[in-house]
C-alpha positions as CSV (number, residue, x, y, z in Angstrom):
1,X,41.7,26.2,3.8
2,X,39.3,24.7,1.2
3,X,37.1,21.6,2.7
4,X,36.9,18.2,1.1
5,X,33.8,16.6,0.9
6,X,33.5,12.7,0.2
7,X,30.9,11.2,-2.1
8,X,28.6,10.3,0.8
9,X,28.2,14.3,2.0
10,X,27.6,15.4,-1.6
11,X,25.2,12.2,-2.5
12,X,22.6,13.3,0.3
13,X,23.5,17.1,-0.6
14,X,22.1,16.2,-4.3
15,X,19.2,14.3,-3.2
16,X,18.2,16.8,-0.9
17,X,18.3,19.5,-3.5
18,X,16.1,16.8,-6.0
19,X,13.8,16.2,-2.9
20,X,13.2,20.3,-2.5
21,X,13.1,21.1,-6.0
22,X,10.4,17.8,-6.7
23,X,8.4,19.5,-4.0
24,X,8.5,23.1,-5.2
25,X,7.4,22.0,-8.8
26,X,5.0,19.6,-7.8
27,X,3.1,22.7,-6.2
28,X,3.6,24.9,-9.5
29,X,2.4,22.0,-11.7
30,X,-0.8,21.6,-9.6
31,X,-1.4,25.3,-9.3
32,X,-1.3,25.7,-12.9
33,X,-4.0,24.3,-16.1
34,X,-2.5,25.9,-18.7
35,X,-0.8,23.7,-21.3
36,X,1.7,25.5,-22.5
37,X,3.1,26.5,-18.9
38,X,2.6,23.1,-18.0
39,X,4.7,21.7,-21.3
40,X,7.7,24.1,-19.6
41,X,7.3,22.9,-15.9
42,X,8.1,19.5,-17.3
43,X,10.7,20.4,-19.5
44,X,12.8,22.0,-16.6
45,X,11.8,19.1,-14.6
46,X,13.6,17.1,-17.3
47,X,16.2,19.2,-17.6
48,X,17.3,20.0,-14.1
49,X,17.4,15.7,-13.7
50,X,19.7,15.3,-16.6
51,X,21.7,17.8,-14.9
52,X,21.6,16.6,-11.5
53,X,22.7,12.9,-12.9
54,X,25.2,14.3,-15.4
55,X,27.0,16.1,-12.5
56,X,26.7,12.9,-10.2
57,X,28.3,11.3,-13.2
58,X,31.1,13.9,-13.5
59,X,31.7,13.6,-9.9
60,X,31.7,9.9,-9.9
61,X,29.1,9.6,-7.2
62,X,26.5,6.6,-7.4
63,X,23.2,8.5,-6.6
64,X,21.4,4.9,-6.6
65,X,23.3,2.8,-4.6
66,X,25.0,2.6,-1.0
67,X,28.2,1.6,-2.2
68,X,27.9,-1.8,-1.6
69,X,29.0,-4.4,-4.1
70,X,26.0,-4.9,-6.6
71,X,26.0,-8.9,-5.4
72,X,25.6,-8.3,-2.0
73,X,22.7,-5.9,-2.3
74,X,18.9,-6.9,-2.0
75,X,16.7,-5.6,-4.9
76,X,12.9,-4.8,-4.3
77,X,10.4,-4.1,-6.2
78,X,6.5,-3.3,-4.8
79,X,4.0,-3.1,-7.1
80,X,1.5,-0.5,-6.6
81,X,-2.1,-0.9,-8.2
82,X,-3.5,2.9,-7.9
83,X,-1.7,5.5,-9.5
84,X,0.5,8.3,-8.1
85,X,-2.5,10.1,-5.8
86,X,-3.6,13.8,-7.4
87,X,-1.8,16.8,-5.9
88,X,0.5,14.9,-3.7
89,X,4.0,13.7,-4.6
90,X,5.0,9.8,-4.5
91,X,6.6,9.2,-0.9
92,X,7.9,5.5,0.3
93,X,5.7,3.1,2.5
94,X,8.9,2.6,4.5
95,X,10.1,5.5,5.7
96,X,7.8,8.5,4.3
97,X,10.7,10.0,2.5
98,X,9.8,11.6,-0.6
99,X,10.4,8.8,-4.0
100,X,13.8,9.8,-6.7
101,X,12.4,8.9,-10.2
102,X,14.6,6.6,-12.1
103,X,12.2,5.9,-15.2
104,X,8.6,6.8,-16.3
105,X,6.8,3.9,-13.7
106,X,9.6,3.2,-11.3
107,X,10.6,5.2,-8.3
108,X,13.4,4.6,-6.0
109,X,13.5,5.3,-2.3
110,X,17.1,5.7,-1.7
111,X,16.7,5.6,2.1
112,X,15.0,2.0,2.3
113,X,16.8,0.8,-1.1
114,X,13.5,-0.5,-2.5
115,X,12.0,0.7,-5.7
116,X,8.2,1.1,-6.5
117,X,6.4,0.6,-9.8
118,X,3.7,3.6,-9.5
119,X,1.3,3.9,-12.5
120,X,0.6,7.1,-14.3
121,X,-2.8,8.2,-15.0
């Protein structure tokens, strides 16, 4: 018999698999200087997060919010003056869980629901 799975079981199954995948291409960007290999790294990068939000879409799972209505949730935002440190990838004050990138400065920590404005060098 096939097993249903509600949105909450396959939101943290999708973050985990952005969480493992962040990590593993963090290490291959550092490892590598080469521009041209970099230019790809960050294309997949790009790629495999449009993916991972158009199937969230598809699915009709909200990878951002807890499924709360929107006027009873808190937004936060901590500004950060030092950019993301060198070789190590952006993880929440909070809880030390590893940050989901919404935009080019802000990353979301979808544990503590707070979202962190971390400067790019």
């Amino acid at each position: 018999m096939p097993r249903t799975f509600n949105d909450n079981e396959i939101k943290e199954a999708m973050l985990k698999i952005h969480r493992e995948s962040y990590e593993l291409w963090w290490r291959l960007v550092n490892a590598t200087r080469d521009k041209e290999q970099l230019r790809s790294l960050y294309r997949y990068r790009e790629g495999f997060d449009h993916a991972l939000i158009n199937l969230a879409r598809k699915l009709g799972v909200d990878l951002s919010g807890s499924g709360t209505r929107k006027t009873e949730q808190k937004k936060e935002t901590t500004e950060e003056d030092a950019a993301i440190p060198e070789g190590q990838p952006p993880v929440c004050r909070q809880c030390n869980e590893l940050l989901f990138k919404v935009s080019k400065k802000v990353w979301n920590c979808p544990h503590c629901k707070l979202d962190y404005l971390l400067g790019e060098d």
